[in-house]
C-alpha positions as CSV (number, residue, x, y, z in Angstrom):
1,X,9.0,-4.1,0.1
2,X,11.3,-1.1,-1.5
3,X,11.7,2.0,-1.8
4,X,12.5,3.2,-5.1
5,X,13.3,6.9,-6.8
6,X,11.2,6.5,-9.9
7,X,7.8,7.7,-10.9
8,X,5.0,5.0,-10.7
9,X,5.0,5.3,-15.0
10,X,8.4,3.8,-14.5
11,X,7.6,0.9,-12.5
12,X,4.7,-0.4,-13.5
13,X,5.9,-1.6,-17.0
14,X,8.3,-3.3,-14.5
15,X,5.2,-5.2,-13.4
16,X,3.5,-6.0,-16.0
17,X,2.0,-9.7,-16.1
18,X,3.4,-9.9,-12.8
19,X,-0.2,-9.0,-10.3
20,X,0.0,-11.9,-8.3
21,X,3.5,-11.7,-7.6
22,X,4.1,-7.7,-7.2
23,X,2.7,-4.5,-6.8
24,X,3.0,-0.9,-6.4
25,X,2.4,-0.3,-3.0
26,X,2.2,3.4,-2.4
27,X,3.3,6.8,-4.5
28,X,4.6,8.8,-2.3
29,X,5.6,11.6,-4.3
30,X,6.4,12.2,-8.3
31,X,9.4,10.0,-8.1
32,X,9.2,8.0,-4.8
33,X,7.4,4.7,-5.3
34,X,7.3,1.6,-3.1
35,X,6.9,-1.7,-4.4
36,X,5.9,-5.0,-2.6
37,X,5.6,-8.6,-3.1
38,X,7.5,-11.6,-3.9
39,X,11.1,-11.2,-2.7
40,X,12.6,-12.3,-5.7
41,X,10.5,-9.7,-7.9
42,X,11.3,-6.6,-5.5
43,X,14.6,-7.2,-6.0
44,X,14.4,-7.4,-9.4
45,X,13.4,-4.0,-9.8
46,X,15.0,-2.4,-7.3
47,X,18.4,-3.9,-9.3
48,X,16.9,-2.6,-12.3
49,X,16.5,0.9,-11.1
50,X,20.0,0.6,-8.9
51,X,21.4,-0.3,-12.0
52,X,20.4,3.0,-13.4
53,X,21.8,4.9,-10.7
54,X,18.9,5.7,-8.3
55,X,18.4,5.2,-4.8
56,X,16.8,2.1,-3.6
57,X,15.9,1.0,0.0
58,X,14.5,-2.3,1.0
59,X,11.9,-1.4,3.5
60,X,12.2,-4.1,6.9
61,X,8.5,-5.2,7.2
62,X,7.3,-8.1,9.0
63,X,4.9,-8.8,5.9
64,X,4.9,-7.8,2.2
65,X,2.2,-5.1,2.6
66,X,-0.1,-3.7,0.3
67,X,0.1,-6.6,-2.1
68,X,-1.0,-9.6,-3.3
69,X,0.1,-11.9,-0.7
70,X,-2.5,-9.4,1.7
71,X,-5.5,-10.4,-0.3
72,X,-6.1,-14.0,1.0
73,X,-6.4,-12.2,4.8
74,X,-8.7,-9.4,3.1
75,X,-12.3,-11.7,3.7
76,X,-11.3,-12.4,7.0
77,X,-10.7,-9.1,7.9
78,X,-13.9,-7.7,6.7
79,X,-15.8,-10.3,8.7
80,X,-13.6,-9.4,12.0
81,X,-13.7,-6.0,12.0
82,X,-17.6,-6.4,11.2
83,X,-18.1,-7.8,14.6
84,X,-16.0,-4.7,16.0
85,X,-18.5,-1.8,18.2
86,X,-18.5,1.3,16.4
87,X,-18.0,4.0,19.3
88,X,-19.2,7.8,18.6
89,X,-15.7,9.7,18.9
90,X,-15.6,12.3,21.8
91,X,-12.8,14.5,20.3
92,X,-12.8,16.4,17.1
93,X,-11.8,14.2,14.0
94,X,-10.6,16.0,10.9
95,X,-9.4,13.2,8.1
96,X,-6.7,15.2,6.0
97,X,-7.4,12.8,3.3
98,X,-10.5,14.9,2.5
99,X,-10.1,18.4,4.7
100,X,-13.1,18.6,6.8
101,X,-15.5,17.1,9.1
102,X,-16.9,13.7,8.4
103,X,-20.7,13.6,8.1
104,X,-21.8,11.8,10.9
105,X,-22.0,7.7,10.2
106,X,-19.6,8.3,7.5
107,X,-17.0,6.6,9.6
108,X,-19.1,3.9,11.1
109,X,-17.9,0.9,9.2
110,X,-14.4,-0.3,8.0
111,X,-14.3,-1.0,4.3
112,X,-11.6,-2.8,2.3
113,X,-12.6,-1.5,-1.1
Protein backbone atom coordinates (compact mmCIF):
# COMPACT_ATOMS: atom_id res chain seq x y z
CA UNK A 1 0.00 0.00 0.00
CA UNK A 2 0.95 3.90 -0.61
CA UNK A 3 0.27 6.89 0.07
CA UNK A 4 0.14 9.23 -2.58
CA UNK A 5 -0.58 13.35 -3.03
CA UNK A 6 -2.81 13.14 -5.99
CA UNK A 7 -6.53 13.30 -6.42
CA UNK A 8 -8.27 9.91 -6.99
CA UNK A 9 -9.04 11.46 -10.95
CA UNK A 10 -5.33 11.18 -11.11
CA UNK A 11 -4.79 7.74 -10.17
CA UNK A 12 -7.21 5.78 -11.43
CA UNK A 13 -6.24 6.26 -15.16
CA UNK A 14 -3.12 4.77 -13.48
CA UNK A 15 -5.28 1.72 -12.93
CA UNK A 16 -6.97 1.17 -15.58
CA UNK A 17 -7.22 -2.60 -16.93
CA UNK A 18 -5.31 -3.32 -13.88
CA UNK A 19 -8.65 -4.50 -11.09
CA UNK A 20 -7.17 -7.55 -10.16
CA UNK A 21 -3.90 -6.39 -9.58
CA UNK A 22 -4.58 -2.74 -7.90
CA UNK A 23 -6.81 -0.54 -6.45
CA UNK A 24 -7.66 2.71 -4.88
CA UNK A 25 -7.85 1.92 -1.42
CA UNK A 26 -9.18 5.02 0.38
CA UNK A 27 -9.55 9.03 -0.52
CA UNK A 28 -8.64 10.58 2.18
CA UNK A 29 -8.90 14.08 1.13
CA UNK A 30 -8.98 16.03 -2.47
CA UNK A 31 -5.36 15.08 -3.04
CA UNK A 32 -4.46 12.21 -0.59
CA UNK A 33 -5.12 8.89 -2.11
CA UNK A 34 -3.96 5.39 -1.11
CA UNK A 35 -3.39 2.71 -3.41
CA UNK A 36 -3.07 -1.08 -2.72
CA UNK A 37 -2.20 -4.26 -4.44
CA UNK A 38 0.35 -6.06 -6.21
CA UNK A 39 3.82 -4.79 -5.05
CA UNK A 40 5.09 -4.28 -8.36
CA UNK A 41 1.95 -2.06 -9.42
CA UNK A 42 2.12 0.27 -6.24
CA UNK A 43 5.33 1.03 -6.97
CA UNK A 44 4.71 1.76 -10.26
CA UNK A 45 2.61 4.57 -9.50
CA UNK A 46 3.93 5.78 -6.62
CA UNK A 47 7.29 6.22 -9.10
CA UNK A 48 5.08 7.83 -11.44
CA UNK A 49 3.66 10.44 -9.20
CA UNK A 50 7.42 10.69 -7.35
CA UNK A 51 8.56 11.33 -10.62
CA UNK A 52 6.38 14.38 -10.81
CA UNK A 53 7.44 15.63 -7.62
CA UNK A 54 4.88 14.67 -5.07
CA UNK A 55 5.05 13.05 -1.90
CA UNK A 56 4.74 9.35 -1.72
CA UNK A 57 4.74 6.96 1.40
CA UNK A 58 4.63 3.19 1.27
CA UNK A 59 2.30 2.36 3.97
CA UNK A 60 3.95 -0.97 6.31
CA UNK A 61 0.91 -3.36 6.35
CA UNK A 62 0.98 -6.87 7.09
CA UNK A 63 -1.55 -7.38 3.99
CA UNK A 64 -2.44 -5.34 0.85
CA UNK A 65 -5.70 -4.06 2.28
CA UNK A 66 -8.68 -2.94 0.63
CA UNK A 67 -7.85 -4.68 -2.56
CA UNK A 68 -8.14 -7.43 -4.75
CA UNK A 69 -5.99 -9.80 -3.04
CA UNK A 70 -8.91 -9.26 0.13
CA UNK A 71 -11.64 -10.55 -1.95
CA UNK A 72 -10.91 -14.36 -1.90
CA UNK A 73 -11.10 -14.05 2.28
CA UNK A 74 -14.42 -11.84 1.64
CA UNK A 75 -17.00 -15.32 1.62
CA UNK A 76 -15.39 -16.64 4.43
CA UNK A 77 -15.75 -13.73 6.36
CA UNK A 78 -19.38 -13.21 5.84
CA UNK A 79 -19.99 -16.83 6.95
CA UNK A 80 -17.73 -16.24 10.23
CA UNK A 81 -18.94 -13.25 11.35
CA UNK A 82 -22.59 -14.74 10.60
CA UNK A 83 -22.05 -17.13 13.36
CA UNK A 84 -20.86 -14.10 15.65
CA UNK A 85 -23.83 -13.09 18.74
CA UNK A 86 -25.13 -9.77 18.07
CA UNK A 87 -25.09 -8.02 21.69
CA UNK A 88 -27.53 -4.86 22.33
CA UNK A 89 -24.82 -2.07 23.15
CA UNK A 90 -25.08 -0.64 26.73
CA UNK A 91 -23.46 2.81 25.93
CA UNK A 92 -24.54 5.46 23.56
CA UNK A 93 -23.28 4.74 19.93
CA UNK A 94 -23.25 7.72 17.57
CA UNK A 95 -21.61 6.46 13.89
CA UNK A 96 -20.03 9.84 12.50
CA UNK A 97 -20.34 8.26 9.20
CA UNK A 98 -24.06 9.23 9.24
CA UNK A 99 -24.40 11.82 12.49
CA UNK A 100 -27.03 10.34 14.57
CA UNK A 101 -28.47 7.47 16.34
CA UNK A 102 -28.76 4.18 14.60
CA UNK A 103 -32.38 2.87 14.46
CA UNK A 104 -32.40 0.04 16.54
CA UNK A 105 -31.38 -3.49 14.47
CA UNK A 106 -29.72 -1.28 12.05
CA UNK A 107 -26.42 -2.49 13.40
CA UNK A 108 -27.30 -6.14 13.99
CA UNK A 109 -25.44 -7.74 11.16
CA UNK A 110 -21.96 -7.22 9.47
CA UNK A 111 -22.17 -6.71 5.79
CA UNK A 112 -19.41 -6.78 3.23
CA UNK A 113 -21.28 -5.00 0.49
Amino acid sequence: MAALAAAEEEVLPLLDGLADRIAVAAVNGPQATVVSGDTSEVERVSAYFSELGRKTRNLRVSHAFHSPHMDAMLEDFARSSGTSRCLRRRSPWCPTSRGGRPRPGSCARPSTG
